[in-house]
C-alpha positions as CSV (number, residue, x, y, z in Angstrom):
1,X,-22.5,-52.7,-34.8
2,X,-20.6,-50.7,-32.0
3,X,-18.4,-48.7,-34.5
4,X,-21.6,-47.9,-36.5
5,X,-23.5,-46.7,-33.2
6,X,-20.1,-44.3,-32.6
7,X,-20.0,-43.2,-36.2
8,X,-24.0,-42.1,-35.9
9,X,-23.1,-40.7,-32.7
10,X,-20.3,-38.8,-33.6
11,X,-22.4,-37.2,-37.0
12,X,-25.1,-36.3,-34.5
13,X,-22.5,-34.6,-32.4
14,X,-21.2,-32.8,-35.0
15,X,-24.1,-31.7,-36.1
16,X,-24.9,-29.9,-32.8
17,X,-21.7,-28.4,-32.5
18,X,-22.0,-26.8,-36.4
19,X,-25.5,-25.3,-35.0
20,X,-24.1,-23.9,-31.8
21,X,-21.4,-22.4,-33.5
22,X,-23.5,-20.5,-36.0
23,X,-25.1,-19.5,-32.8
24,X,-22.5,-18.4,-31.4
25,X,-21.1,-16.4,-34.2
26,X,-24.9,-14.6,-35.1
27,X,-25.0,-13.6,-30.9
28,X,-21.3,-12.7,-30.6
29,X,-22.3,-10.5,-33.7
30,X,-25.5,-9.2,-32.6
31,X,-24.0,-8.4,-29.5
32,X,-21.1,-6.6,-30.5
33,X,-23.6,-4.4,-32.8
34,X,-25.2,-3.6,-30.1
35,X,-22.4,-3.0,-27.8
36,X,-20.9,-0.6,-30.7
37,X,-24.1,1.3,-30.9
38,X,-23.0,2.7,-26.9
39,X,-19.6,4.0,-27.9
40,X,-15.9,2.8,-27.0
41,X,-17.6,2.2,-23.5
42,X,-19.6,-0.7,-25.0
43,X,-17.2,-2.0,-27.0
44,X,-14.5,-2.2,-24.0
45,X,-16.9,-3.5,-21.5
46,X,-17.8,-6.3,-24.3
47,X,-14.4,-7.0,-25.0
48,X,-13.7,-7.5,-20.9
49,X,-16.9,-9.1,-20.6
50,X,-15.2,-12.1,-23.1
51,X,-12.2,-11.8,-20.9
52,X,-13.1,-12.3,-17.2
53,X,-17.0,-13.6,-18.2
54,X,-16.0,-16.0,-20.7
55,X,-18.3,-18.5,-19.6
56,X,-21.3,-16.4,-19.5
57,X,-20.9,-14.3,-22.6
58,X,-20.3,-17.8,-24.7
59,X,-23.9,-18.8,-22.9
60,X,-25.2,-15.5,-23.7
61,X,-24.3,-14.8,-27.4
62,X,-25.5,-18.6,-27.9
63,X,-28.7,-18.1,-26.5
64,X,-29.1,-14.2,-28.4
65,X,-28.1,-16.1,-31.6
66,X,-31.0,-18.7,-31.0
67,X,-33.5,-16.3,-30.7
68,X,-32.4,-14.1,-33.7
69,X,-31.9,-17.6,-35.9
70,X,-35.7,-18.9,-34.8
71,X,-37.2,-15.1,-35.2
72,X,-36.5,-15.3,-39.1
């Protein structure tokens, strides 16, 4: 019974993480579109922004893909 619990658990988990990513992937995109749209500036300042503000921009391009996934 416990291994099927972990098996459920782990497909449910899995799940999530295939969503997120696809987030991820649409923000990241979105973002970089728009950060292309300002020049080289953008596009260095996003590229630094994944450097020193990892954790934030992985936040960010998962909450911009979210919104752009549940707008369509």
């Amino acid at each position: 019974m416990e291994t099927v619990l972990l098996v459920l658990l782990a497909l449910l988990a899995l799940a999530i993480a295939i969503v997120l990513f696809k987030y991820l992937v649409v923000g990241a995109g979105s973002l970089f579109r728009w950060a292309s749209e300002q020049g080289f500036i953008g596009v260095a300042v996003y590229f630094a922004c994944w450097i020193f503000l990892f954790p934030f921009m992985l936040a960010a391009c998962v909450i911009v893909g979210a919104k752009i996934s549940w707008s369509d």
